[in-house]
C-alpha positions as CSV (number, residue, x, y, z in Angstrom):
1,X,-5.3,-16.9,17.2
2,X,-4.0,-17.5,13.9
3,X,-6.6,-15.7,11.8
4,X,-6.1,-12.8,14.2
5,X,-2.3,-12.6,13.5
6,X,-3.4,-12.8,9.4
7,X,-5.6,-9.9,10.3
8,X,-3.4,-7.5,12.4
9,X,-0.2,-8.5,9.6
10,X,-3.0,-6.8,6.6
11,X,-2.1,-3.2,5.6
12,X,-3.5,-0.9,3.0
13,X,-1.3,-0.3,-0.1
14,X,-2.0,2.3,-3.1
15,X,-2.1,1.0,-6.1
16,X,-2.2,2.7,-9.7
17,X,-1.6,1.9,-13.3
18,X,-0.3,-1.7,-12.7
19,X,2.2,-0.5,-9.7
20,X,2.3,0.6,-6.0
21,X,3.7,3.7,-4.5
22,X,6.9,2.7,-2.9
23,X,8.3,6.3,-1.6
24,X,9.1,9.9,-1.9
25,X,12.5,10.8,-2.8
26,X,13.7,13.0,0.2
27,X,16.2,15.1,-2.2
28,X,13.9,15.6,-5.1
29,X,10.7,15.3,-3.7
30,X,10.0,12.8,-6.5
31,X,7.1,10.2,-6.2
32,X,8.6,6.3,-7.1
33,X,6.3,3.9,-8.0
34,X,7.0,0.1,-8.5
35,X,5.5,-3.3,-9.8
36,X,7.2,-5.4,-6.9
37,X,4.8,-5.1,-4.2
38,X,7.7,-5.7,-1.5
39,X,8.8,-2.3,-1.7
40,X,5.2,-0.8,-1.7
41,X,4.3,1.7,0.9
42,X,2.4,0.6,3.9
43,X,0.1,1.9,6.3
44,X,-3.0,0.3,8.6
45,X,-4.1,3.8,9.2
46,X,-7.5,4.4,7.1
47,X,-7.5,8.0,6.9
48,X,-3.8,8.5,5.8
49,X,-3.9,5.6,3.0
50,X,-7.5,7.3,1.4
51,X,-5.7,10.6,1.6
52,X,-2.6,9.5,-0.4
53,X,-4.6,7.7,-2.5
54,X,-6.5,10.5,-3.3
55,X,-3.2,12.9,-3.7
56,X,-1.5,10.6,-6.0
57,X,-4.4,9.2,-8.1
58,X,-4.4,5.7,-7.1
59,X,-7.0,3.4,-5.6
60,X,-6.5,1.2,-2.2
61,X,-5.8,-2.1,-1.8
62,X,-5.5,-4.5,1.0
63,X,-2.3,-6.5,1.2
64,X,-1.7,-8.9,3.7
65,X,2.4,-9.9,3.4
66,X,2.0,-13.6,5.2
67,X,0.1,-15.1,2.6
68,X,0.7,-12.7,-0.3
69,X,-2.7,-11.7,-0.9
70,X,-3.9,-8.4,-2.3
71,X,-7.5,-7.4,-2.5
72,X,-9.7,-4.3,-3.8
73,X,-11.7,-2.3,-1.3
């Protein structure tokens, strides 16, 4: 049960240059990115994370916010 709930918490986070998209300004359309991996953008949807990857010149990473772990795909 456990390592199910470690699984199901893991999200896919784009990272690039040493930082982590975190948002989009809604006013200036403006594209934040940030070292603290707290405030990085999260998704578990595959197809979405590769295509803002792609968009915004980063690569993917798993990131699983129990145990603080971040891995490369």
């Amino acid at each position: 049960m456990r390592l199910k709930m470690l699984r199901m918490a893991t999200v896919l986070v784009v990272f690039r240059d040493g930082e982590y998209l975190s948002r989009k300004e809604m006013l200036t359309g403006r594209i934040i990115w940030d070292q603290h991996l707290s405030s990085a953008w999260r998704t578990r949807n595959r197809d979405k994370a590769r295509k803002t990857a792609e968009k915004y010149g980063g690569t993917l990473r798993l990131f699983n916010p129990i145990i603080w772990e971040v891995k490369r795909l």
